[in-house]
N, C-alpha and C positions, 0 to 999 in steps of 0.2 A: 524410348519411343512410345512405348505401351503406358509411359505412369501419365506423358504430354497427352495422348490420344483420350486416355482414362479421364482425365483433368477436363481437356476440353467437353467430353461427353455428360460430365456431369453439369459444367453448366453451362450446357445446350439442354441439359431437362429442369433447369432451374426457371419458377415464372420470369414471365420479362424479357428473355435471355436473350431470345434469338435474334431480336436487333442489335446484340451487342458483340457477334461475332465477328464481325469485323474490324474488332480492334485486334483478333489473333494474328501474330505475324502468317504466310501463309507458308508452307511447307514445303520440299519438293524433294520426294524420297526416289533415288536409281541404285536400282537392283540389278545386278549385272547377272546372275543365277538364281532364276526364280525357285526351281528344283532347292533349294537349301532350306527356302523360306515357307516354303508348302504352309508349312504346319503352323507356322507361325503364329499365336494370338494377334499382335497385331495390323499383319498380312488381314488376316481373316474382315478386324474391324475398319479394316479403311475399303476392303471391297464388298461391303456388307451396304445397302441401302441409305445406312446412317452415317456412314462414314464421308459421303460425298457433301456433309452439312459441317465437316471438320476442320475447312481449310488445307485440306493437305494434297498433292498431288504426286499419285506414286507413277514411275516408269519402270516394266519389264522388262528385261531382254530376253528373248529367248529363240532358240534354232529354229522350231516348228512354230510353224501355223495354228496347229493343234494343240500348243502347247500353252497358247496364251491363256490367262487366267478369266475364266467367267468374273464379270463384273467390270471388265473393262469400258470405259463409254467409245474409244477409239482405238484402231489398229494403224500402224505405220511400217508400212513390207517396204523393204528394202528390196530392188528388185535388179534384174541381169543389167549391165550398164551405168547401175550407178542412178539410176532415176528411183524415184517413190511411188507408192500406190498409198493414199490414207484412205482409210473408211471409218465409217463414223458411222456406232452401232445403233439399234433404233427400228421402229417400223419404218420412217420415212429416213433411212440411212442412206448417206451417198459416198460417193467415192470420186475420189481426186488423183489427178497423176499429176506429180509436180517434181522439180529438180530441188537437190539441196546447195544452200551455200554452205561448203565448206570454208573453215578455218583453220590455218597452218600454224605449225610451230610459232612462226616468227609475232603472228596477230596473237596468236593465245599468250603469249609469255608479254605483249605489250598490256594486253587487258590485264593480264595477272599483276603487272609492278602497277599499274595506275588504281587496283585496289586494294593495294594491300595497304598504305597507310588510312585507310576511311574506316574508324573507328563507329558500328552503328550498334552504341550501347543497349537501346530498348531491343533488338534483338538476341539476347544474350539469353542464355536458357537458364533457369533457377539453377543447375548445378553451379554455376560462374560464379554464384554468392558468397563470400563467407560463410563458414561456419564457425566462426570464431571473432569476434571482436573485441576491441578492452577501450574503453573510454578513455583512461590516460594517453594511451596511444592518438587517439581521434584529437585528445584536447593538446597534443604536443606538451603532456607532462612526462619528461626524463625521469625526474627524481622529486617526488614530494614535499621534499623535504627542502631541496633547494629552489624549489619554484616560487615566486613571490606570492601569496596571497592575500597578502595587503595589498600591492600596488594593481594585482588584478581586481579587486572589491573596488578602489577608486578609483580607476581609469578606464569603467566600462562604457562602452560607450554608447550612446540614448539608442542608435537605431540598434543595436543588439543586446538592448531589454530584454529580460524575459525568453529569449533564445537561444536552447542548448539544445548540440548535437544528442540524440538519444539512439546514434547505430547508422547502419551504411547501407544505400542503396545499392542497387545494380551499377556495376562499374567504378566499385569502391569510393562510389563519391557519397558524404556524409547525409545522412537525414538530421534536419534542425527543426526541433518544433519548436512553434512560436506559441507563447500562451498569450501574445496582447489580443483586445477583443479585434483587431483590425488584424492579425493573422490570422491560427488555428485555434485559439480559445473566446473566451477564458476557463470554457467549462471542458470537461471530457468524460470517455469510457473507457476503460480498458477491460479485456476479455479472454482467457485463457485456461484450457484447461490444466490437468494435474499433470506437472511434469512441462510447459509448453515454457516456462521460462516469465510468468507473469508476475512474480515477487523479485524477480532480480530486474524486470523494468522498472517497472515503481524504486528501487534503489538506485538504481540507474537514473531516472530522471531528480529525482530529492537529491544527490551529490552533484549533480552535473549544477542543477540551480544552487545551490552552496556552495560550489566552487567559485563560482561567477558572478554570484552574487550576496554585498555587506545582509549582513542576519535585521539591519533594518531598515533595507529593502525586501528583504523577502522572508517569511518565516513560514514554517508550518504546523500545522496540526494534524496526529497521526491516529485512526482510529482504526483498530485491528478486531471486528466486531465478533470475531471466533479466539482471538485470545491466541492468535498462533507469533511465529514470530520472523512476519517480513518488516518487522518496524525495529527490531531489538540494538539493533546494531546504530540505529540512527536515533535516538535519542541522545546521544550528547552531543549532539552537533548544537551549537548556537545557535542555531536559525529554528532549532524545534523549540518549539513555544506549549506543548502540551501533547500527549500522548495518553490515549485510552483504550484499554484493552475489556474485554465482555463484555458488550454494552447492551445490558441485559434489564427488565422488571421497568419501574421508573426511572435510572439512569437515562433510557433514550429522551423521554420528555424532559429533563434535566437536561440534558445535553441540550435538544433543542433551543431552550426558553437561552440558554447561555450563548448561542449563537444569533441569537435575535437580538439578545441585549448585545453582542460584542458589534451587530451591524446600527443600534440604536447608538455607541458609543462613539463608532466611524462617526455619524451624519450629526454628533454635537461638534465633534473635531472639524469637520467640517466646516459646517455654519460659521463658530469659532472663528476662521481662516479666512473665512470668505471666499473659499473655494467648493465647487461642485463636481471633481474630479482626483483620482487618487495622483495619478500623476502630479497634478499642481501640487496639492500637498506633501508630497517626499522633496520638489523643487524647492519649496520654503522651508521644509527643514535643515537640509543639507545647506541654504543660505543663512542661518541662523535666524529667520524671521519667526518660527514657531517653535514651540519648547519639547513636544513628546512627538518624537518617532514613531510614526504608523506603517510599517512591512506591510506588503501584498502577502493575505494569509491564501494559502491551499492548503485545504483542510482535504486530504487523500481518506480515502472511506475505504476499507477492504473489505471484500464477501458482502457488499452491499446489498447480493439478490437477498439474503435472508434476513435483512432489515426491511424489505419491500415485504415479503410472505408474511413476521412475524410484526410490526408496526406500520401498517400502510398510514397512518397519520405520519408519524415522523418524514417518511418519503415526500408525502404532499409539504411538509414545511421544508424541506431541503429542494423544492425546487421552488418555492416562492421566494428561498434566500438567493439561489441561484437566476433568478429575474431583474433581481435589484443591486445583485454584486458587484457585477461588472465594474459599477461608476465607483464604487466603494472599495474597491482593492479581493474583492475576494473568489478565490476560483474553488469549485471543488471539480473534485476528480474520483469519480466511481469504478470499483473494479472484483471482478467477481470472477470465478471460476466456471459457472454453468450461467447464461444468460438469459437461459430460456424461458419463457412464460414471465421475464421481469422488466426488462428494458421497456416500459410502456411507451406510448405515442411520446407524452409530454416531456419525460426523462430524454428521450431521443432527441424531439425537438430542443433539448435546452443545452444537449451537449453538442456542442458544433464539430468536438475533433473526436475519432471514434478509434480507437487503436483493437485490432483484434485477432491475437496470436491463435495458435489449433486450437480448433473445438472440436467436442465429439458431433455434432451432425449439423445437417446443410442446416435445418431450422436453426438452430444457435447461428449461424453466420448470417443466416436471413433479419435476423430480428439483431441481430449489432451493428450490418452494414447493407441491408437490404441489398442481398448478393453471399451467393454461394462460395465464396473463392477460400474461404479461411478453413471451411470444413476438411478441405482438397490439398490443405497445406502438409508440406513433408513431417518428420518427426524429431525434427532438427530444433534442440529448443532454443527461444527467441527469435523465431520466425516466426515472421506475421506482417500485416498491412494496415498503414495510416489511412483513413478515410477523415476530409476536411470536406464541412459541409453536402451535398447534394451529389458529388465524386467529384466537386471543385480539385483535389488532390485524392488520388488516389496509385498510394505507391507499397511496391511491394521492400522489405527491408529485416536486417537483421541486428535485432539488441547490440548494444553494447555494454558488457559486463564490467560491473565493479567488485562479484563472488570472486575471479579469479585468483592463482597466486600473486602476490606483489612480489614484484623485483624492478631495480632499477635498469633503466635501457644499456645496453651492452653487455648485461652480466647472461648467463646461460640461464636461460630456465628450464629447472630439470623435468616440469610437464610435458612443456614443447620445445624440444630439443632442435639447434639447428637442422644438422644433418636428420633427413629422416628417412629411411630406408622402407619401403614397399615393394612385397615380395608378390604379387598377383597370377591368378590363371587366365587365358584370354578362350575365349572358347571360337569357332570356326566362325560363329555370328556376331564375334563382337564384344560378346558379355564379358565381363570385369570380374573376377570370383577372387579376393585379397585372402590371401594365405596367412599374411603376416605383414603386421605394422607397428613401426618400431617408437611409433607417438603411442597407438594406444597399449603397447606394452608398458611404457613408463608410468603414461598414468593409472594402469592398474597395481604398478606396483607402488606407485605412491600413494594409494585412496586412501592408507589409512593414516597418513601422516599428516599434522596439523600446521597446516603452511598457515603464515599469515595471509591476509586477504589483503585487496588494493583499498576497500572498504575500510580494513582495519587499520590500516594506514592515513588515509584521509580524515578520517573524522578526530582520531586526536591530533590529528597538525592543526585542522581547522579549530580547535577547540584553544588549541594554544594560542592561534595567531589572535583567535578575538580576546583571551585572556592578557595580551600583551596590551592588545589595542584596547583596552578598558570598555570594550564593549558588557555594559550592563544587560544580564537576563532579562525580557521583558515578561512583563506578566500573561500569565495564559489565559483566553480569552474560553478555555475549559476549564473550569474548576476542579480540584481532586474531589470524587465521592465524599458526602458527610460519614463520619464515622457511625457505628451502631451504637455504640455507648461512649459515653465520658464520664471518666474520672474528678470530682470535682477538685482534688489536691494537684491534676497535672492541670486543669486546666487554670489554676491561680497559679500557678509554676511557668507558667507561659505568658502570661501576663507582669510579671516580677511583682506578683504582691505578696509581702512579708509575714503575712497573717496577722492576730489581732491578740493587743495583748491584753485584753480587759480591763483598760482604761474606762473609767465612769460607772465601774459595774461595781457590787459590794452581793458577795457571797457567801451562801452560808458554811458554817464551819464546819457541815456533817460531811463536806467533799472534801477535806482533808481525812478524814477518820478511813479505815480498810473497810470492809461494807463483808463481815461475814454474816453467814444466814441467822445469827443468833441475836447479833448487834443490835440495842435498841440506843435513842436520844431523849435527850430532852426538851421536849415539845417548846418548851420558853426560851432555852437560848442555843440547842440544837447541840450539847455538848455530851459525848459520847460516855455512856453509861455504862459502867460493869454490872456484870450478871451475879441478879438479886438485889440492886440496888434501890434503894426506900424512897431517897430525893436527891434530886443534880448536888453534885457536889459546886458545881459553877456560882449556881442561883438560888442553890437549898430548895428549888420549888420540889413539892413531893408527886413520887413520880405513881401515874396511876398504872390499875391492871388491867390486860384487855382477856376478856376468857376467850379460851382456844375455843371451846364448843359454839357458841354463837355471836363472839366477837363484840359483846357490849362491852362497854368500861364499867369501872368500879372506883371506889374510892382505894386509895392509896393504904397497905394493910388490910382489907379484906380477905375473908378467908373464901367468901360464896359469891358468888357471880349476881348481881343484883338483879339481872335479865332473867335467866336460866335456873339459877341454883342451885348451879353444879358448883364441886371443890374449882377453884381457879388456881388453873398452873401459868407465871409467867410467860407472856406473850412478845416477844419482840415487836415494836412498832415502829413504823416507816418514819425512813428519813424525809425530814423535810425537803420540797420541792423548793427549785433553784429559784427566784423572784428578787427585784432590785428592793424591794420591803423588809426583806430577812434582816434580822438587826445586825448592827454591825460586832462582830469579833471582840473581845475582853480585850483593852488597851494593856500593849506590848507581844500579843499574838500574832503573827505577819499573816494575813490575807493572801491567801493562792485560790485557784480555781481549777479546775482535772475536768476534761472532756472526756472523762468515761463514764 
């Protein structure tokens, strides 16, 4: 009663609010022993000034007169005879004597049976929620493995496009979001703190759309702009078409320019087609009237607030892609952990459906759904509320999970075991104090064991079923990062070229010879000299001397440097430079060439 009273008081101080307390169901608390409750905190807030703005009406009992609680607005004495006395507290208070109509056994036990089958779900109090959902369950998948996934990809049907359960409302009946632009999209937000359960939505909706729907109808692109890993698992799903993690420095403008040219490549397809809608174009494919397969891309952005703080360009071009997507096939979907100071005007305006699990404070809920209600939310993760449009929809609901263990239907699962024993304290007031539970005993003792997941299960069956079905990868409309360097031998190695075998070229014969530091040629026909030699043994020409001390030549046999004047000590001189000129090789010598 105190966290309901807590909830409601918070937004009754929320701007705006107070017209919209009247959507609270209204309350009516009987206290048979006020004496118990004295102390009560929430006694206190409901006869407190503020309390009378809560919706809620409490009734005392009590033996005295004097014993009734200040704060009452009216008093009803029961008095000798069976008559009443009400008063009605107040400077201008009055007082009434009036009789009661009682009601008997036999009337009360007919109004009892005529309502006990009137189910009035919107009155249900958040504890009635789950705390637990599984997708496969919601989708009436038994066993993954024997579920058709083929015949579901074909046989979906046009009004249930685009629409997958993403968790359960009040009264266990499903939430479906619809991402066509005539539902709840095509754009979104999604919003969650650490811990609130907002990476296993985003999982949650990317498998639910790939369950249900062919990888060319629908594909994604996944960008993880912290490099964490709520996308790791979904990458080989067929319908992902390109996944980028740190998207950091000039990557983001890359990226952008790549998603402009992939909405300029839509609208040649288009034209092409002679259609001005994405829908008509997947209709003429699937007719065979056009040749390349165009998916409706959602391109899921995570941690988007610090794409807004550290690229406010990038942001303004992701929502001028988001203005003109729609007719083009393309949704995005932004989602962050802390909201606050990012969700601008414009970004709000363009997301139509607003998803927004616990936040740390009422401003964060203010600026995701203009409304306090998400701040106030339990600690129960994947709890949270859909906001369509202007509060066109606005429903309270609980994730359904694809992290869980997988097992198929009928088998035990040793997390959540059938039988489940709860051992609790009840205190004189009511309060629930759980000693022992034989659920969260299991799963502590199995935290540390590595169950497979329902995730890990679905994406290689989907992986298989489009491998069977020759579904070809499509290209990604992200490109991978250029590398920092290239290799020029990998990059002819990728290309299948054979290298060059020195056809039309004539070489000279000093790149045969070993090249030691002492090694001299012969300037005329380049043919390798021994040390101390007079004239080419090749060509007879006589070979000249270069002096070491100032490098002039001499005549061939000189003793003095004709420069300098110094004694001349043999000089080694450079091999000739490679040129298509160099003469050709002594007939019956084979011609080679050496890249060293």
């Amino acid at each position: 009663m105190l966290a309901e009273l807590h909830r409601r008081q918070n937004q009754l101080h929320a701007a705006d609010y107070g017209a919209k307390t009247a959507a609270w169901p209204w309350l009516v608390l009987v206290v048979e022993n006020y004496a118990l409750v004295r102390n009560n905190p929430a006694i206190h807030l409901l006869l407190s000034p503020e309390g009378r703005q809560l919706n809620v009406t409490a009734i005392f009992m009590v033996d005295q007169a004097h014993q009734v609680p200040m704060g009452c607005s009216s008093v009803v004495e029961v008095q000798a005879g069976g008559h009443l006395k009400h008063s009605i507290a107040g400077a201008a208070g009055e007082t009434f004597a009036c009789w009661p109509e009682y009601a008997d056994a036999a009337l009360s036990e007919q109004l009892a049976r005529s309502l006990a089958p009137v189910k009035v779900y919107t009155l249900q109090p958040d504890s009635a929620m789950p705390s637990h959902v599984r997708l496969l369950d919601m989708m009436g998948i038994e066993d993954i493995v024997k579920y058709d996934v083929a015949a579901n990809w074909k046989n979906r049907s046009p009004d249930q496009y685009l629409q997958v359960p993403i968790g359960e409302r009040r009264g266990n009946q499903p939430l479906v979001l619809d991402l066509n632009h005539t539902g709840h999209g095509p754009h979104g937000l999604i919003a969650g703190t650490t811990g609130s359960g907002k990476s296993e939505l985003v999982q949650t909706l990317v498998v639910a759309l790939a369950l249900t729907h062919h990888p060319y109808d629908v594909g994604f692109v996944l960008v993880d702009f912290k490099g964490g890993g709520t996308f790791s698992e979904l990458v080989r799903l067929p319908h992902t078409l390109g996944m980028v993690t740190d998207l950091t420095g000039n990557l983001t403008e890359r990226a952008l320019v790549a998603l402009e040219a992939e909405m300029d490549r839509r609208k040649r397809l288009f034209n092409d087609a002679g259609v001005n809608d994405i829908g008509l174009y997947q209709a003429l494919y699937w007719q065979g009237k056009v040749e390349n397969p165009l998916p409706r891309l959602v391109v899921i952005i995570d941690e988007f607030a610090e794409l807004v703080n550290d690229y406010p360009d990038f942001m303004d071009g992701l929502i001028g892609i988001a203005r003109v997507g729609r007719s083009l096939g393309v949704h995005l979907i932004l989602a962050t952990q802390s909201p606050a100071g990012v969700v601008k005007q414009q970004i709000w305006a363009n997301a139509k459906f607003r998803i927004c699990l616990r936040v740390e404070s009422r401003q964060e809920s203010q600026e995701m759904l203009h409304r306090p209600e998400a701040a106030n939310l339990p600690r129960v993760p994947g709890r949270g509320y859909l906001q369509v449009g202007n509060n066109d929809v606005f429903e309270l609901f609980q994730v359904a999970r694809v992290a869980g263990r997988y097992h198929v239907a009928g088998d035990t699962d040793p997390l959540r075991p059938e039988e489940r024993i709860v051992i609790a304290e009840i205190s004189p007031l009511g309060r629930r104090n759980v000693l022992f539970d034989s659920r969260q005993a299991q799963e502590r003792k199995n935290a540390h064991t590595a169950w497979p997941t329902d995730i890990d299960a679905v994406v290689p069956r989907l992986a298989d079923v489009a491998k069977r079905m020759n579904v070809a990868k499509l290209p990604s409309p992200w490109p991978d990062p250029l590398p920092d360097h290239v290799a020029l031998p990998d990059l002819l190695c990728q290309q299948g070229y054979a290298g060059w075998d020195g056809a039309g070229w004539v070489f000279d014969r000093a790149a045969l010879a070993p090249r030691p530091s002492q090694a001299r040629f012969c300037r005329a026909c380049g043919e390798p000299l021994r040390a101390g030699a007079k004239f080419c043994p090749n060509c007879g020409t006589l070979v000249p001397n270069r002096c070491r001390q100032c490098g002039g030549l001499s005549r061939p046999g000189a003793k003095f440097c004709a420069s300098c004047g110094k004694v001349i000590t043999a000089v080694p001189l450079p091999a000739p430079t490679l040129s298509p000129r160099s003469p050709t090789p002594r007939s019956g010598r084979p011609s080679c060439f050496s890249m060293c």
